[in-house]
C-alpha positions in Angstrom: -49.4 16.1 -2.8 -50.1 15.6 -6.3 -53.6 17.2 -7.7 -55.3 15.7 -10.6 -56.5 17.6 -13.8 -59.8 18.9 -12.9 -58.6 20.5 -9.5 -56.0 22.2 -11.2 -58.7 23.4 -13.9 -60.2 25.1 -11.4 -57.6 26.6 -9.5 -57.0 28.7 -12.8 -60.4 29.2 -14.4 -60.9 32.7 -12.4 -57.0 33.5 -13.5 -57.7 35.6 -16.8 -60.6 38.0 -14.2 -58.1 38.4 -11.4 -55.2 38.8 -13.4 -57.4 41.9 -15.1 -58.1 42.5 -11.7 -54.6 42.4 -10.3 -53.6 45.0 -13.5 -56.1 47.1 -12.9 -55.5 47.7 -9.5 -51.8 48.1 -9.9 -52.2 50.9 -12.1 -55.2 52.3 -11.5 -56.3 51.8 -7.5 -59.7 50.1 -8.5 -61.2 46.8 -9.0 -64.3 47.7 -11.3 -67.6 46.3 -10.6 -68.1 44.4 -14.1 -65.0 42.0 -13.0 -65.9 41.7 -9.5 -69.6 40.8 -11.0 -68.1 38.3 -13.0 -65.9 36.3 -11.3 -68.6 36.1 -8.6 -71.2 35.0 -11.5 -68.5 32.6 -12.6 -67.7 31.0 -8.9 -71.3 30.4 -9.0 -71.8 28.8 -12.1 -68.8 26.4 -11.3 -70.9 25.7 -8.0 -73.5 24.8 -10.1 -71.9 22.8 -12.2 -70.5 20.8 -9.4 -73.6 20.4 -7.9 -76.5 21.2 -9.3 -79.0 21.1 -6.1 -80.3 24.9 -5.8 -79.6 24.8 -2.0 -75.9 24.4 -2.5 -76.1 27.4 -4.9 -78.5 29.5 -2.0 -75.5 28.5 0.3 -72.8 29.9 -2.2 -74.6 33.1 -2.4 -75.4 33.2 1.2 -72.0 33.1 2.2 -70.6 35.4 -0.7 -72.7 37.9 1.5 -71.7 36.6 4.6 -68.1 37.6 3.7 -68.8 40.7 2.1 -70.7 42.0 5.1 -67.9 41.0 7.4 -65.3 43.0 5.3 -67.4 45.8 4.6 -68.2 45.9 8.4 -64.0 45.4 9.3 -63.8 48.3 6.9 -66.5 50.5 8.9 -65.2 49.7 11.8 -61.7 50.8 10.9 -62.3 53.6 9.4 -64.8 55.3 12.4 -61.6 53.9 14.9 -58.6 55.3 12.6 -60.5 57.9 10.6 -59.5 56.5 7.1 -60.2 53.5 5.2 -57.6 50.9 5.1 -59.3 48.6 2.8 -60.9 49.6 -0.2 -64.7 49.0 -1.1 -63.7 47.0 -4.3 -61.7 44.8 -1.9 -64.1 44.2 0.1 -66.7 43.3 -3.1 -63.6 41.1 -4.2 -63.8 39.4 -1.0 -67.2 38.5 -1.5 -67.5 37.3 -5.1 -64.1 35.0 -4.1 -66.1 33.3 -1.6 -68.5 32.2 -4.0 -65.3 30.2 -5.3 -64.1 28.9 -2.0 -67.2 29.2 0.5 -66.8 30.6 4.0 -64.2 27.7 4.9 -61.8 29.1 2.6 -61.7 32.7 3.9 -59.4 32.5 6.5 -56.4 30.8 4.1 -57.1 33.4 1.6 -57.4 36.5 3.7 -53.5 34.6 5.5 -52.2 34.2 2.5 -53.4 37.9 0.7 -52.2 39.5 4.0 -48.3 37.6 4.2 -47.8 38.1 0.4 -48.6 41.6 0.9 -46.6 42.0 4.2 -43.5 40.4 1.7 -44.4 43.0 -1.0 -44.1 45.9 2.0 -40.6 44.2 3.5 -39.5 44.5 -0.1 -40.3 48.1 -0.8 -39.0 48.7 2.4 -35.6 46.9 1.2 -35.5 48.8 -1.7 -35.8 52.0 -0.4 -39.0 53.0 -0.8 -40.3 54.9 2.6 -42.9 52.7 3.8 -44.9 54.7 6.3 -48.8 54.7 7.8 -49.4 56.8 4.7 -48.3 54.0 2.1 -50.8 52.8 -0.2 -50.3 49.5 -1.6 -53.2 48.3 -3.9 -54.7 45.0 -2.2 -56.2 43.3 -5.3 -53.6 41.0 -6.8 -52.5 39.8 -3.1 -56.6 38.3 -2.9 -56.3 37.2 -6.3 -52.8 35.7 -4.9 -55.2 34.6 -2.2 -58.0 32.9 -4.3 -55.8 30.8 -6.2 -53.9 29.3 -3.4 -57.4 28.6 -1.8 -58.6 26.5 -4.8 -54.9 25.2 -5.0 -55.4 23.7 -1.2 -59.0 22.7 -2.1 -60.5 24.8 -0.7 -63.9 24.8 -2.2 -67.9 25.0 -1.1 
């Protein structure tokens, strides 16, 4: 599978936000709003560009809330069950501006692909002798980022 010029274009436009993002999270535990904000104002002004009937940008924002609403309510839910969060709120807003890049068809392969890179990251810590317990904090960011860019890689896009 070969993929021409403009695909791979935008598989990588949203690189230099998420790899900010990716940084950010790594040293600090956040994903600041202002990034989030942009690469979901970018996603929709590639949508636009693409196409430029409003509808098809109503559907890209409808769905960027459709999948932040679903993550924010996973995240609810898991923390009134385990009494914690497990996923972090800029995740979740992360989530949601991505989608605007890859619609609601892309979610699943990007939420797979987030969750095995991570699980590889754990395995490796583990490996290295790091004690990976039910306490272990491991920032989520740059495994979505990982995520978002192997959507738009497998064309995934609204």
């Amino acid at each position: 599978m070969t993929l021409d010029p403009g695909a791979l274009l935008l598989a990588f436009l949203p690189l230099p936000i998420t790899l900010a993002l990716s940084l950010i999270d790594l040293r600090r535990r956040i994903l600041p709003n202002p990034l989030n904000l942009l690469l979901f104002s970018l996603g929709l002004a590639v949508a636009a560009l693409r196409n430029p009937d409003a509808r098809i940008l109503a559907a890209c924002v409808a769905q960027s809330a459709a999948a932040f609403l679903l993550l924010w309510g996973l995240r609810a839910l898991y923390a009134r069950l385990r009494g914690r969060t497990g996923l972090g709120f800029g995740d979740v807003k992360f989530v949601g501006a991505a989608t605007a890049w890859i619609g609601l068809g892309g979610l699943p392969f990007l939420i797979l692909i987030a969750s095995m890179t991570a699980l590889v990251a754990l395995a490796g810590a583990a490996l290295a002798g790091r004690r990976v317990t039910r306490t272990f904090r491991l920032p989520f960011g740059p495994f979505l980022a990982i995520g978002l860019h192997a959507a738009l890689l497998a064309g995934h896009v609204p």
